[in-house]
NUDO-168358 format. One record per residue: residue number from 1; y negated, x negated, z negated of N, C-alpha, C in turn; residue in one letter. Coordinates in nm, 2 decimals. Example, Ala and Ser with C-alpha at 12.3 -4.5 7.8 and 13.67 -1.06 7.14 Angstrom:
PT   num      nyy      nxx      nzz     cayy     caxx     cazz      cyy      cxx      czz   residu
PT     1     0.57    -1.32    -0.78     0.45    -1.23    -0.78     0.33    -1.32    -0.78        a
PT     2     0.22    -1.28    -0.71     0.11    -1.37    -0.71     0.00    -1.29    -0.79        s
This chain:
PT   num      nyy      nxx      nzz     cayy     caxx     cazz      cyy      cxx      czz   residu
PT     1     0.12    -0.08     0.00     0.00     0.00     0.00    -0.13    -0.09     0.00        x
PT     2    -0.18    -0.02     0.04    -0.34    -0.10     0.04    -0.48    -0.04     0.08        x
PT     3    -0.62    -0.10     0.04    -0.74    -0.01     0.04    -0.79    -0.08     0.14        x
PT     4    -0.87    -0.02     0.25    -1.02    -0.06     0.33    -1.12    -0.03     0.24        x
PT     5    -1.25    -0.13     0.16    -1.33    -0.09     0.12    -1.45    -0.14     0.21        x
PT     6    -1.57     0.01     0.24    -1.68    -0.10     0.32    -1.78    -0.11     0.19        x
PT     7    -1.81    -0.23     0.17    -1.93    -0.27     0.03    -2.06    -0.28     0.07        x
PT     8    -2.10    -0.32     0.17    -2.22    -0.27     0.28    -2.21    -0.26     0.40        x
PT     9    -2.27    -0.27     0.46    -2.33    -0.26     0.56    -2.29    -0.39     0.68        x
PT    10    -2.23    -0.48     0.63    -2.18    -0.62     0.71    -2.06    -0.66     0.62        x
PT    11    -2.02    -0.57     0.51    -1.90    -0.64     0.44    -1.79    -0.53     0.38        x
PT    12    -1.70    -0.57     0.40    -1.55    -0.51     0.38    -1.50    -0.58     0.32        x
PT    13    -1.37    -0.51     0.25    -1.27    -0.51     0.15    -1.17    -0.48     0.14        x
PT    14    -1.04    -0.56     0.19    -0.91    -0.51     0.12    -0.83    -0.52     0.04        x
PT    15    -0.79    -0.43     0.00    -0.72    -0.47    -0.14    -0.58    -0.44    -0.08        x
PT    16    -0.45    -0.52    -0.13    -0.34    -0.52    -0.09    -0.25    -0.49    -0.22        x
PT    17    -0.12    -0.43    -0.28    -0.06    -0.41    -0.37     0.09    -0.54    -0.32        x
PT    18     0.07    -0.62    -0.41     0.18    -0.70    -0.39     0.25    -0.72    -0.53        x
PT    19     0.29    -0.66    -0.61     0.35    -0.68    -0.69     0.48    -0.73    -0.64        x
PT    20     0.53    -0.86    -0.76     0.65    -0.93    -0.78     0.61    -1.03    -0.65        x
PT    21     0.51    -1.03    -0.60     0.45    -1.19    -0.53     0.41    -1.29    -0.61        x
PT    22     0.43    -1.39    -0.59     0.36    -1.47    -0.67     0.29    -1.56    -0.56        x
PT    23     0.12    -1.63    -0.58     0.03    -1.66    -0.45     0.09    -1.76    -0.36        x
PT    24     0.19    -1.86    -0.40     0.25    -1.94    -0.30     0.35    -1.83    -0.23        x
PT    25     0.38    -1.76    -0.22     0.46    -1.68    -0.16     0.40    -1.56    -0.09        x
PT    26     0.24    -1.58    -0.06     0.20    -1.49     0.06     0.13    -1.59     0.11        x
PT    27     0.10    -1.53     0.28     0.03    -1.62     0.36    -0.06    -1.51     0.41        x
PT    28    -0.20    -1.59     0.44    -0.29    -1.47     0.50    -0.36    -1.56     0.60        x
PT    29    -0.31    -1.52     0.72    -0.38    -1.59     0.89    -0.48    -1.48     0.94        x
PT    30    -0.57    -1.57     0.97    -0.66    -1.50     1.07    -0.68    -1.53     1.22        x
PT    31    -0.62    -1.44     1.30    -0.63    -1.57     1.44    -0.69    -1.42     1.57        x
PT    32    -0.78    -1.46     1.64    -0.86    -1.39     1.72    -0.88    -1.26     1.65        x
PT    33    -0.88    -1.10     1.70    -0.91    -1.01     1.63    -0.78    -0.93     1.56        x
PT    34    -0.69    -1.01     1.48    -0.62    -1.00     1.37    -0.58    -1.08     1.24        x
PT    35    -0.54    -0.97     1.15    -0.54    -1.07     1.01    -0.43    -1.02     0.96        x
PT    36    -0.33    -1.08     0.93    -0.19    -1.09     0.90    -0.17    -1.17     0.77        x
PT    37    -0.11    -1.05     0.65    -0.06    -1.12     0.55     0.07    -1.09     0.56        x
PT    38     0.14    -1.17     0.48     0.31    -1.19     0.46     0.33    -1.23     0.36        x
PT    39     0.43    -1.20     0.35     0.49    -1.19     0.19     0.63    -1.27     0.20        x
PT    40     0.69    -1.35     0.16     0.83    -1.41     0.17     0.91    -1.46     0.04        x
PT    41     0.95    -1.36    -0.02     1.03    -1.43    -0.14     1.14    -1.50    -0.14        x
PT    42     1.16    -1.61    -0.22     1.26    -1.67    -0.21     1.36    -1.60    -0.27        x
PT    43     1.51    -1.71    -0.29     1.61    -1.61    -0.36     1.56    -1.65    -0.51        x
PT    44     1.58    -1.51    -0.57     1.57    -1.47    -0.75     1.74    -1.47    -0.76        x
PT    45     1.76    -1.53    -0.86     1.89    -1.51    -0.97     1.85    -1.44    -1.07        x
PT    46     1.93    -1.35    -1.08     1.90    -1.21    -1.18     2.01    -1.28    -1.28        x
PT    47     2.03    -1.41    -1.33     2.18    -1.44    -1.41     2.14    -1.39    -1.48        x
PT    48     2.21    -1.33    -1.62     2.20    -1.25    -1.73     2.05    -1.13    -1.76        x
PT    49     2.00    -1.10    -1.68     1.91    -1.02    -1.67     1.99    -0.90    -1.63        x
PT    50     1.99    -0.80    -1.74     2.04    -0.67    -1.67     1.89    -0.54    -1.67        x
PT    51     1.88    -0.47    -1.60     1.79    -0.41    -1.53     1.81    -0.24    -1.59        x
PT    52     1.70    -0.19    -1.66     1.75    -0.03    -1.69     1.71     0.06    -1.60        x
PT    53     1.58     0.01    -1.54     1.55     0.05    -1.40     1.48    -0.07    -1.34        x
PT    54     1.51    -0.06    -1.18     1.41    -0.17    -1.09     1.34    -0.12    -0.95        x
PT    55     1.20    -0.06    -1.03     1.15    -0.01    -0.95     1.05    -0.11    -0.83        x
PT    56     1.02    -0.22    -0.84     0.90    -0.32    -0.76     1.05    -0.33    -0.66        x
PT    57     1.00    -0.31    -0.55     1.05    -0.44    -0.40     1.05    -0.52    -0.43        x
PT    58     1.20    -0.55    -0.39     1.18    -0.70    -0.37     1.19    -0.79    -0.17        x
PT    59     1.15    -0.69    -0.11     1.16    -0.73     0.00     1.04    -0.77     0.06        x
PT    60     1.11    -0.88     0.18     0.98    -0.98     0.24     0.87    -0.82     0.32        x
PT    61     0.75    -0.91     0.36     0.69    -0.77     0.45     0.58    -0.86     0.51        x
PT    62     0.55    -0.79     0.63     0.40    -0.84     0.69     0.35    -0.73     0.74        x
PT    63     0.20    -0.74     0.71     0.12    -0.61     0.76    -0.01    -0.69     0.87        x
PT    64    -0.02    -0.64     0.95    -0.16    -0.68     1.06    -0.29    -0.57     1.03        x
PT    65    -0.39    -0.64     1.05    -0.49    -0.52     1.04    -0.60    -0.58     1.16        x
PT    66    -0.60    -0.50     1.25    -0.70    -0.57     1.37    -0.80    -0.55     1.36        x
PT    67    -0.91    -0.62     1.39    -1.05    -0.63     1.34    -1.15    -0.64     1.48        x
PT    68    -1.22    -0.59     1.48    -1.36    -0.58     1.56    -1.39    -0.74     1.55        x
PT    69    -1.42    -0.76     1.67    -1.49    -0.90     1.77    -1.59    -0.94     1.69        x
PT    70    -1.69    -0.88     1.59    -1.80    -0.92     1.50    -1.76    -0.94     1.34        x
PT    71    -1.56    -0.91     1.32    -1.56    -0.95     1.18    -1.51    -1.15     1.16        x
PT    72    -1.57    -1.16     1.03    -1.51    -1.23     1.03    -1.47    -1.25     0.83        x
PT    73    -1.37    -1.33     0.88    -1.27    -1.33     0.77    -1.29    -1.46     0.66        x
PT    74    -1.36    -1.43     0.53    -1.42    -1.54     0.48    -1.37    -1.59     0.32        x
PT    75    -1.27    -1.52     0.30    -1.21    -1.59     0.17    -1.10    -1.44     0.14        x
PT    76    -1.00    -1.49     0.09    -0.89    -1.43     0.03    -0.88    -1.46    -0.13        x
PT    77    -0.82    -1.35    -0.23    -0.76    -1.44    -0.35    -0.65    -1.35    -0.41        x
PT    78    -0.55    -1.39    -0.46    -0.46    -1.32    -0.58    -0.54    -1.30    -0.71        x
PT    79    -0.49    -1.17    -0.76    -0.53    -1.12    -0.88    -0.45    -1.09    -0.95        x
């Protein structure tokens, strides 16, 4: 899941839900008029961890979001 926010007038916002990522395990490219993040987890060993429920994904994902010829893409961060 994720938000488009416009903050003004020349600037936007997206917020992405990545839970169970951790920041070396997304990549975010910007190349002509798209911006592609990806997500790629490695293998987790669940040894002695038993689970009462497991609701977060754990699967890889990439989403594109195409962008107008006048955006440009100026800093990313994990939160």
């Amino acid at each position: 899941p994720y938000n488009i926010a416009k903050l003004s007038e020349d600037d936007y916002e997206i917020t992405m839900a990545v839970a169970g990522f951790k920041q070396a395990e997304i990549a975010i490219t910007a190349e002509q008029n798209t911006l592609t993040v990806t997500g790629q987890q490695g293998e987790k060993s669940a040894e002695g961890v038993t689970y009462l429920h497991k609701g977060i994904a754990t699967r890889n994902f990439e989403r594109k979001f195409s962008l107008a010829d006048h955006v440009k893409v100026i800093g990313a961060e994990l939160a």
